[in-house]
C-alpha positions in Angstrom: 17.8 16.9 -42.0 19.6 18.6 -45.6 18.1 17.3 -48.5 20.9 14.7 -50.3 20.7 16.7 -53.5 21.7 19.6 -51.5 24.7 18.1 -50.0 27.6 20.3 -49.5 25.6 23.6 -51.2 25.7 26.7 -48.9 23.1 29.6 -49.6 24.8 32.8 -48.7 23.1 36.3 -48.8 22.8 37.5 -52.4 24.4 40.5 -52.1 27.5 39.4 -50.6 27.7 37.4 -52.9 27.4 39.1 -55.8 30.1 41.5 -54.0 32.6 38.9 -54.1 31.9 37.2 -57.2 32.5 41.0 -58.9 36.1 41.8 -57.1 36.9 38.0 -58.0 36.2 39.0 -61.6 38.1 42.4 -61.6 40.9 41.1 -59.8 41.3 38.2 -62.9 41.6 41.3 -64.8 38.3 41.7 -65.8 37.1 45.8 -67.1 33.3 45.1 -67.6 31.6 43.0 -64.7 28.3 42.0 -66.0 25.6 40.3 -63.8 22.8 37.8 -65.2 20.2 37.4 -63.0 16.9 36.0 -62.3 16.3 38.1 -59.1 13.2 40.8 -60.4 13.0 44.0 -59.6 9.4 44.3 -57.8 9.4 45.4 -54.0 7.6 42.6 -52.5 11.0 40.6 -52.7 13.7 40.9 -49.8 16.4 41.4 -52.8 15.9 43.2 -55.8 18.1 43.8 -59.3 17.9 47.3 -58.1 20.0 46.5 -55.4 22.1 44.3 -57.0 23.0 47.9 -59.8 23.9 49.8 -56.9 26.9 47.5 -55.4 30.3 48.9 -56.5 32.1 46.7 -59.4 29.2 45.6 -61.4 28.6 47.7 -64.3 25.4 45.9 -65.9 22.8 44.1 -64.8 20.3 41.7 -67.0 17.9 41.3 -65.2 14.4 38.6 -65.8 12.0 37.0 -63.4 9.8 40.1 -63.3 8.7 39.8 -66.3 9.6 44.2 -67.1 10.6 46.1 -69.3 13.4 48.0 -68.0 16.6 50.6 -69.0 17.6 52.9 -65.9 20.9 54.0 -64.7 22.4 53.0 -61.1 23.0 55.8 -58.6 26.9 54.4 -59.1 26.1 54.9 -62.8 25.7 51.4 -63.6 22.9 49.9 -65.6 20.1 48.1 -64.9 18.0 46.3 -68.2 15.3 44.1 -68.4 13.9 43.1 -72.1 10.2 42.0 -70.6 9.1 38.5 -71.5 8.1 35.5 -74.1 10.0 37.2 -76.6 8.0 40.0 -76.7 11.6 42.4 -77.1 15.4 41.5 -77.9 17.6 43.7 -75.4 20.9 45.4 -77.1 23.7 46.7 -75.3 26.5 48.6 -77.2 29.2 49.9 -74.8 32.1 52.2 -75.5 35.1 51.7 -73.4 37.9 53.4 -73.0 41.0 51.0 -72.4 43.8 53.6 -72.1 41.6 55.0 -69.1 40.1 52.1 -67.8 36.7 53.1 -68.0 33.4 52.8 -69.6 32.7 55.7 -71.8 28.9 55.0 -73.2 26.1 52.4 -72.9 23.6 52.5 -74.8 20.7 50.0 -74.6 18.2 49.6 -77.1 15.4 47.0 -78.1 14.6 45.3 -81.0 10.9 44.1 -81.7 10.0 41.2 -83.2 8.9 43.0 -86.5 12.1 44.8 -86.6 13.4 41.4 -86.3 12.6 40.6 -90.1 14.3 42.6 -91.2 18.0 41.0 -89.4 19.4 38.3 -92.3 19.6 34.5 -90.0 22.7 33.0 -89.5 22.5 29.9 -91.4 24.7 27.6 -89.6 22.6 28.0 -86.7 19.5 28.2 -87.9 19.9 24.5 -88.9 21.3 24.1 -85.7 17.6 25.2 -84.2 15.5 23.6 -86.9 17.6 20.6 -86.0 16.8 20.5 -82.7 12.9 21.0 -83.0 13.0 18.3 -85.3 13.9 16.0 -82.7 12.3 18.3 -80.1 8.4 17.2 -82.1 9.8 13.4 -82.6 10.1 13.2 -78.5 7.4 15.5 -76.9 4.8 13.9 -79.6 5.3 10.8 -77.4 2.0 9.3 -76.0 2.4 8.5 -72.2 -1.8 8.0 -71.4 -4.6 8.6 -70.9 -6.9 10.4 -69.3 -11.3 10.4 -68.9 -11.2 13.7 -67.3 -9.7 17.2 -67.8 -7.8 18.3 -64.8 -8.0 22.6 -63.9 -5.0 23.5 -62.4 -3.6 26.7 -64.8 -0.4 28.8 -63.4 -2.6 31.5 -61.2 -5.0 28.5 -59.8 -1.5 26.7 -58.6 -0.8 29.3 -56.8 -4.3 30.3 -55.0 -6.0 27.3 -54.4 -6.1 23.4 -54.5 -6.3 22.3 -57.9 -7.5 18.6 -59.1 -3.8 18.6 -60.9 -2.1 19.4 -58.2 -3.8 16.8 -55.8 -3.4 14.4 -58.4 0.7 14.6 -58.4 1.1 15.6 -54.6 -1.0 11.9 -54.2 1.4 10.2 -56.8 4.0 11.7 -55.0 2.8 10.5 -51.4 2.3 7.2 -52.6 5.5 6.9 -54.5 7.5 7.5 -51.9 5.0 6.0 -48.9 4.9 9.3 -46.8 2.3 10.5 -44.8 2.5 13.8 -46.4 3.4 15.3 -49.6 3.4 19.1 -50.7 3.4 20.3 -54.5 4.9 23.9 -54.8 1.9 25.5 -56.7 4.3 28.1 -58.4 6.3 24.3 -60.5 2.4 23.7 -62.1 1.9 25.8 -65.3 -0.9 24.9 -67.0 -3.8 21.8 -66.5 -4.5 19.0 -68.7 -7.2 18.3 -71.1 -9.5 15.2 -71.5 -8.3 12.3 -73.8 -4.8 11.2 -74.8 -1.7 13.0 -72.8 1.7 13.3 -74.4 5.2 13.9 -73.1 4.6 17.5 -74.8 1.3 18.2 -72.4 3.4 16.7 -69.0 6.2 19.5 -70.0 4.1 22.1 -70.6 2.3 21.3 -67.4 5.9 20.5 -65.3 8.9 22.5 -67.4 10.6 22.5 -64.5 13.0 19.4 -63.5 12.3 19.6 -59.9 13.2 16.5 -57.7 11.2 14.8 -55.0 12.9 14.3 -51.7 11.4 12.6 -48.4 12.5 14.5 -44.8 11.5 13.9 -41.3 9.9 16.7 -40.0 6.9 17.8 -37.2 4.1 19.2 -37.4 4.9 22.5 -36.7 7.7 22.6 -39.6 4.3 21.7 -41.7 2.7 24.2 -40.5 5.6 26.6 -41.1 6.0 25.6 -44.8 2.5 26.5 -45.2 2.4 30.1 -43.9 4.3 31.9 -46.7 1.5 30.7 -49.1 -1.6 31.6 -46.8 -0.3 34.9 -45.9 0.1 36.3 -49.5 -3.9 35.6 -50.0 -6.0 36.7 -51.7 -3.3 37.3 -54.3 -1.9 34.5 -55.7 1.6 33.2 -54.7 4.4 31.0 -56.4 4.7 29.6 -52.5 1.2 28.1 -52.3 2.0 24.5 -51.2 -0.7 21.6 -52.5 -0.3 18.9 -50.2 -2.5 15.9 -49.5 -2.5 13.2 -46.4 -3.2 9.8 -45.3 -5.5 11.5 -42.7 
């Protein structure tokens, strides 16, 4: 049974897809095909950005997810860049091209630190633009939503190793919100645990940032089984695919 938020959605191999979407792009005219991604470059994933630099019509690749630092050349000459992670560097990319030719001349990629940073003049109209928002940003998440007489573990690496009070605590709400029999929490959604005393919207963001939907299927045991495997089999490390689940059992 598809999931109705899916609905009409197709997953196609990344790759391909990529492939496509760059001829699309050159084809409209476009000289510099640049790919954002989220895919990481580490090996134990079936797709990497590294592969995605070495497919013909993409020039650049931003890479995240992996959480690395990284500036390295394609073997087709493009470039792969990574600027690490909680704003630890700010990636630049200054590229000479050649129209006449039709060709990318230079890139150069540099980083900025954030002590370099200070010494970059802010653009005014945004920056009240951003002090705007976090104005009403702190008015919202300061909302009180409960309380609780316990504090609940259940930090990003515990999600993803083992069961966690916080995680059997939503995968129940979830089970009894929606009357199933069973209900599994992806471990890798849960990013930090709640402390003891009064919660606020603020704490069940930081906790959840992620605006991940709840959906019932109809499915057998074995399928159960199945969605469990790819977190058991990464152990002992811990694994964004660790499922919390609970039961009526």
């Amino acid at each position: 049974m598809t999931p109705p938020l899916i609905g009409s959605l197709v997953f196609d191999d990344v790759l391909d897809s990529a492939r496509t979407a760059a001829a699309a792009q050159r084809a409209a005219g476009c000289e510099i095909v640049v790919a954002l991604s989220h895919i990481g470059s580490m090996d134990e994933q079936p797709v990497t950005s590294i592969d995605l630099a070495e497919l013909h019509g993409i020039d650049i690749v931003i890479d995240g997810h992996s959480h690395r630092v990284l500036d390295m050349h394609g073997p087709k000459g493009s470039m792969l860049v990574s600027s690490g992670a909680h704003g630890s560097l700010l990636g630049k990319l200054e590229i000479s091209y050649d129209k006449q030719a039709g060709e990318i001349i230079h890139i150069r990629n540099s980083f900025i630190k954030p002590e370099d940073a200070v010494g970059y003049a802010p653009d005014q109209p945004l920056s009240q633009e951003i002090f705007s928002l976090i104005k009403q940003q702190e008015r919202d998440l300061g909302q009180s939503v409960g309380v609780i007489g316990v504090s609940l573990s259940g930090s990003k690496n515990e999600s993803r190793l083992e069961g966690t009070p916080l995680g059997n605590l939503f995968a129940d709400a979830a089970r009894a919100a929606y009357d199933s029999d069973i209900a599994l929490v992806n471990g890798g959604g849960l990013r930090s645990g709640l402390e003891k005393g009064k919660i606020s919207l603020r704490n069940l963001v930081t906790v959840l940032p992620y605006e991940n939907d709840v959906v019932t299927l109809r499915i057998t045991g074995r399928e159960v089984v199945q969605a469990l495997e790819p977190g058991f089999s990464a152990l002992p490390e811990p694994s964004g695919a660790w499922l919390l689940y609970t039961s009526d059992a």
